[in-house]
Steps between C-alpha positions, in 0.01 A plus 500: 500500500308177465191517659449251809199249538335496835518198629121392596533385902399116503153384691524427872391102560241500722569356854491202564237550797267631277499202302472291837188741621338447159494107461465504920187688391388329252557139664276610805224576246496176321536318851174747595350406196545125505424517887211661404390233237575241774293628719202552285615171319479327859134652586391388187569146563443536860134549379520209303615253758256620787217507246583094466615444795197693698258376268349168387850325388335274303163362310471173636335201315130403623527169694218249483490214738254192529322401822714403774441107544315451817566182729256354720448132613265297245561740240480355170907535411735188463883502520553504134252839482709631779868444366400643183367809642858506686643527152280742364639694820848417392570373862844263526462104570779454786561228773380759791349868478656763674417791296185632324440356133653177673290173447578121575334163440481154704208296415159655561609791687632825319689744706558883446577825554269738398632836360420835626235664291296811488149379486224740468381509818835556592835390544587086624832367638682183392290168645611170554300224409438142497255369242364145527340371185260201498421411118327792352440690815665724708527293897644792718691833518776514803719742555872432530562795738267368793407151361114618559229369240333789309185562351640675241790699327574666132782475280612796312365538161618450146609789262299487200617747326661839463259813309794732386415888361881555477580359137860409592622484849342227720640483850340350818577724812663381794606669816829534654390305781372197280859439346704216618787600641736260283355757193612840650854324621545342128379862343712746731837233493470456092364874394581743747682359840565892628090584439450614862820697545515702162310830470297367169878464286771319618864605347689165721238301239605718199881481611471078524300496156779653326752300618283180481443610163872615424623188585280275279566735221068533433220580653459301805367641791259816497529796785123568508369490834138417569399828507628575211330203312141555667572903318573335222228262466261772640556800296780485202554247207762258440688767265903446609610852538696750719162707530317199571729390811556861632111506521463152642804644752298774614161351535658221684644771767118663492333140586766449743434798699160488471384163575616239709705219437257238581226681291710513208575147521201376504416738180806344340360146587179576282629671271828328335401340180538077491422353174248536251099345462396514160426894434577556892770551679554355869611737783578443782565196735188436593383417165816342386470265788124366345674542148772236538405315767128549583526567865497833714842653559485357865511173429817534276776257564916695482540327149161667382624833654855480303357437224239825514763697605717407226239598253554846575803533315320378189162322499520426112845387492443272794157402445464108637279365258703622170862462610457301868895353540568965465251518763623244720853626470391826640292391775750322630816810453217661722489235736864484553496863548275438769799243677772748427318729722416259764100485439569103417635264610744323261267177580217712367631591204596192369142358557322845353731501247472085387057580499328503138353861394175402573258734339188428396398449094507850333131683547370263752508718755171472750197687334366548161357141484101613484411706218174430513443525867678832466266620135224493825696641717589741269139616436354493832784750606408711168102483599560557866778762501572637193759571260752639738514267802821317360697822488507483828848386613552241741127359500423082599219378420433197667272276238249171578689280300583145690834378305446130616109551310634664212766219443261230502254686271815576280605135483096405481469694216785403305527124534101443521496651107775290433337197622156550316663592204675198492181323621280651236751560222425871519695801438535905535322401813545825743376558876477770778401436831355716844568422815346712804454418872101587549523594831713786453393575122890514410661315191775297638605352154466591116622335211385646139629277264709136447850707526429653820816705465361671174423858577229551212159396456317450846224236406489493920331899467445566107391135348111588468371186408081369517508277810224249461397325766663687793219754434296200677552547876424853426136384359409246816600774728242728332271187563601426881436840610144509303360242692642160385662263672776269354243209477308712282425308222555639095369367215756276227273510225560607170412848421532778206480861590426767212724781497422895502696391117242294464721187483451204713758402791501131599762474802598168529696326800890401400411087560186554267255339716192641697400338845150702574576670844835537684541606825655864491825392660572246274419700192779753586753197621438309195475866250192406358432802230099423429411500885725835528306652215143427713669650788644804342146535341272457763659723727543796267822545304537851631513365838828292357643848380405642844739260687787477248558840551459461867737229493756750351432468097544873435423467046157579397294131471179447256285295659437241177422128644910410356582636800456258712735259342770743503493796189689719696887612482717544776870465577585237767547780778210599427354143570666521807320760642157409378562165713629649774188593648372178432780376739465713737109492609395803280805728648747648228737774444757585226770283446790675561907415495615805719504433844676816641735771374751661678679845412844511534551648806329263647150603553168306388336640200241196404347145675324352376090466649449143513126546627227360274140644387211288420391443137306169506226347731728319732322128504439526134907546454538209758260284357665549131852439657333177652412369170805591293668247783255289328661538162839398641384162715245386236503732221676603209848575705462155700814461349637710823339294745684182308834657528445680864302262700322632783562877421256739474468751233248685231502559170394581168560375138420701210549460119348709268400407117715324289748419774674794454554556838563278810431709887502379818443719819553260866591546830625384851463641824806759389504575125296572236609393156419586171600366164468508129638327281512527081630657184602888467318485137228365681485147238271208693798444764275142514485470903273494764564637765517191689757387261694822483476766740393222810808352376731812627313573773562186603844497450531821711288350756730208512799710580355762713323229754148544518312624838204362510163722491342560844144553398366665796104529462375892503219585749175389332642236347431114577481143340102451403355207295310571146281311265704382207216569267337876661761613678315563792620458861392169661599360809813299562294117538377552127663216283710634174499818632791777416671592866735850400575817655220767458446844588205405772357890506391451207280184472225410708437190713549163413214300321418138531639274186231489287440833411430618150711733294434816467503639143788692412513878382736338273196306296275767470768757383664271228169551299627809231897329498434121442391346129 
């Protein structure tokens, strides 16, 4: 019998709901896990987004401003000076103002509305006013809003310039509150029209993108809201990937529920980027609005909205200067977006939409346009502050620096060389020039070289150069406050001094003729060397050190008899301060360019101390001043008096050896200015300094308007008559006699006319020094 197999019973299949339970199972722990990521995904970037959005958003730019113009009746300012500080301001020519940055013209009369501006001392409304001009002066301030004559009002100031630490975002913040409406209407109706009914993503605009986008078979129309470009732009790159979007997604949800709408609107507003400066990129509208058109955002027309808002979708490929018919195609799509939705009128759009660009030329944007003004700045921030002030985000520093004065020094400068080159068939000629108002010991203009938009060498603050005969009011000061008078008379004679070298000096005077005895005034108006040598030498040469340094001459001085005719280097500021003493009856103080910084939160970190300490004997610094007016009516700058009849002003010539360098340091009742003039290689330049650096003070003189010195005697000080030939006081019937201002408290009474001379210390102490 055949043997049987056992069949082997076949495997049950397992159920079905085992199966279920198992990928049921293992579903719920993948959700878990993912859930789990999520969560810890969505802290993690919820600690991103509240660090930025809690914290300092941004590193804004350091602004720097110049003064604000003040306006008061007889000021020196004419209508030209005033319209031209208007366009510095970037403020709009129209028929009638209405709003602030608004200007019109009609005849003499300039009227305006002042913008709102955060001054120092604190914050100033929009003003109305009338200006009435009357040749080179300012007639009278009224306001528009009362029709009541003031006494005086301030314009806003001028932005200099921009200090950025951030290497490639620049951005200048504005508030919510300081955006036109027109912008936020354009913005929401071309971007994001649902923005304050989506929760941070908005799946209507994601819906009408793909059909938009469908339908024109390409990319169209995006589905990003605002939110979810301010993520974007915030925290992730411009990678185009799933992971990219779901993050941009989520953190858009995160901003959304943390932050309001208007708050993340206004960080939107600063932070989208708008075109490209050089190595920086513009953000924001703020910026953008000074970057194309060179106005605030407020004062943007709806053409000059559409077309910043059309930038958003691509600042490259519609930037206005490289491809302007592109840009002007898409300004006006987003202007007729703006009638589709009933924001204009179809009237409107038609005249928006017929207006040029108008943006400004590429770069000119309002600041940059005083290197050398800013190399000071620069430094007197470093010496006062630090290293670290400009980190500080947000600061303005509001500066000394008078636009109107630096314009005319600019233009000075640059057509006075070309004039005396032309003149004098030189060349390589090169310049820098100081301008400070004494009162206040601030520099109000600076230009250090011909180009004065070159940002290298500052001749103005590094150009050490000998400067001759300005050393001279320096020496006669020594005199006036040892005793002599300015009828004081010096010997002209010829004379030879021996040297500690052993070699013998023979000063002679630039004419090459002697005339015995000159009256000390005249000697410094006419720059006679020889007399200057017998001053400098009979009243001790160390004396002469004494008061250059206390005129402000901080470099260690020998006291050699060259001296006195000028061997000593300094850098036109530096002449500025060591006259302004000298201008201001023995009173000084640093000369400084900051007048105030302000942190930015608003608070006052530096003013600037105006107040003055005494340096100099105060009728010795008068009496020199009085005499350098002498050099100007009748001396070797009576080319001023010529060209400025019946102004008053002082001044110096100086021109050292060779005639390789021409200086001139002169004021008014306002300014004092200080120039040099001559080659970087330092070659005979062959000037003067009447015929080249009088020449450009001049010039600036001549465009500035000159206020004429008020030389108010100091107490002690009186007119007194002198014997021509002793120098001693005399009363007023003698005939020939020298009548001149004198420090009384120091002379004794009159004497009858025929008195005798007293010998002179002078004689007696020439003995060991003349041959």
């Amino acid at each position: 019998m055949a043997t049987q197999r056992r069949k082997r019973a076949p495997k049950k299949a397992a159920p079905k709901r085992s199966i279920k339970r198992t990928l049921f199972w293992l579903g719920f722990k993948l959700s878990l896990v993912v859930a789990a990521f999520m969560v810890v995904f969505g802290i993690y970037l919820d600690t991103k987004v509240r660090e930025r959005f809690d914290g300092e958003k941004w590193q804004l730019p350091v602004m720097v401003y110049s003064r604000p113009l003040e306006l008061y009746p007889s000021q020196r300012l004419s209508r030209d000076q005033m319209l031209r500080e208007l366009n510095m301001l970037s403020y709009k020519q129209v028929r009638q103002p209405h709003t602030p940055g608004e200007y019109s013209v009609s005849g003499h009369r300039i009227e305006l509305l002042r913008r709102p501006f955060e001054f120092h001392e604190g914050a100033d409304g929009a003003r109305g006013l009338r200006l009435t001009f009357n040749g080179p002066r300012l007639e009278g301030i009224q306001s528009l809003e009362n029709q009541r004559q003031l006494g005086y009002a301030q314009m806003d100031p001028v932005l200099l310039d921009r200090l950025n630490t951030e290497a490639r975002e620049d951005r200048l913040l504005v508030r919510l509150a300081e955006v036109p409406d027109s912008l936020l209407v354009t913005l929401l109706t071309t971007e994001d029209r649902d923005f304050y009914q989506h929760g941070g993503i908005s799946p209507v605009a994601i819906l009408r993108a793909v059909f938009a986008n469908l339908l024109a078979g390409r990319t169209v129309q995006g589905g990003s809201t605002l939110t979810q470009q301010l993520a974007k732009n915030f925290f992730l790159t411009r990678e185009r990937s799933l992971w990219r979007k779901l993050q941009e997604a989520y953190m858009a949800v995160l901003i959304d529920y943390r932050y309001s709408k208007d708050e993340i609107l206004e960080s939107y507003l600063n932070e989208v980027y708008l075109g490209q400066n050089f190595s920086q990129g513009v953000y924001g509208f703020g910026l953008a609005s000074y970057f194309y058109f060179g106005i605030p955002v407020n004062e943007l027309d709806i053409e000059q909205v559409a077309l910043l808002v059309g930038l958003v979708k691509g600042p490259s490929y519609y930037d206005p200067w490289r491809f302007p018919e592109r840009a002007k195609t898409r300004r006006d799509l987003v202007l007729k977006l703006l009638m589709d939705h009933g924001s204009l009128t179809e009237a409107e759009y038609t005249l928006a939409s017929k207006q040029p660009l108008g943006i400004i030329t590429r770069g000119q944007m309002s600041y940059g346009r005083t290197p050398a003004f800013m190399g000071l700045l620069k430094r007197e921030l470093q010496s006062r502050f630090g290293p670290d002030l400009l980190k500080q985000s947000g600061l303005k520093i509001f500066t000394s620096l008078d636009p109107i004065a630096q314009h005319a020094a600019e233009r000075a400068v640059e057509s006075g060389l070309a004039q005396i080159e032309k003149l004098h068939g030189k060349k390589r000629l090169e310049a820098a020039m100081v301008v400070s108002d004494w009162h206040k010991g601030e520099v109000v203009a600076l230009v250090g070289g011909r180009d004065p938009r070159y940002a290298g060498f500052n001749r103005a603050l590094d150009a050490r150069r000998q400067i001759g005969s300005l050393v001279k009011p320096a020496v006669y000061l020594t005199g006036l406050a040892n005793g002599l008078t300015l009828a004081t008379p010096l010997k002209d004679r010829p004379i030879r001094i021996r040297g500690q070298d052993g070699q013998l000096w023979t000063p002679q005077n630039y004419d090459r003729k002697f005339r015995e005895s000159v009256p000390l005034m005249d000697a410094l108006a006419s720059s006679l060397n020889v007399p200057t040598v017998n001053l400098g030498l009979q009243i001790g040469l160390e004396k002469v050190v004494d008061t250059l340094h206390q005129l402000g001459v901080k470099q260690e001085i020998q006291p050699y008899p060259s001296l006195v005719l000028g061997a000593v280097a300094l850098s036109p500021m530096e002449v500025n301060q060591m006259f302004l003493p000298i201008a201001n009856q023995g009173l000084t103080q640093s000369l400084s360019a900051i007048r105030a910084v302000v942190k930015g939160d608003g608070s006052l970190l530096y003013q600037h101390d105006d107040s003055a300490k005494r340096v100099t004997d105060s009728q010795a610094s008068w009496l020199t001043l009085f005499a350098m007016t002498r050099t100007v009516s009748q001396g070797t700058a009576r080319s001023l008096t010529a060209k400025f009849p019946g102004a008053t002003m002082a001044g110096k010539t100086g021109t050292t050896n060779e005639l390789r360098d021409s200086w001139f340091a002169g004021l008014d009742n306002n300014e004092l200015v200080s120039v040099w003039v001559g080659r970087d290689d330092n070659t005979p330049a062959g000037l003067t300094g009447s015929n080249g650096a009088l020449q450009l003070f001049s010039g600036y003189m001549g465009q500035r308007g000159v206020n004429s010195l008020a030389l108010k005697m100091p107490e002690g000080v009186s007119w007194a008559n002198f014997s021509r030939s002793s120098g001693v006081r005399v009363t007023s019937d003698c005939p020939g006699s020298l009548q001149v201002p004198a420090n009384l408290a120091t002379l004794g009474a009159a004497t009858g006319c025929g008195e005798s001379a007293p010998r002179s210390a002078l004689d007696d102490w020439f003995g060991g020094f003349l041959n």
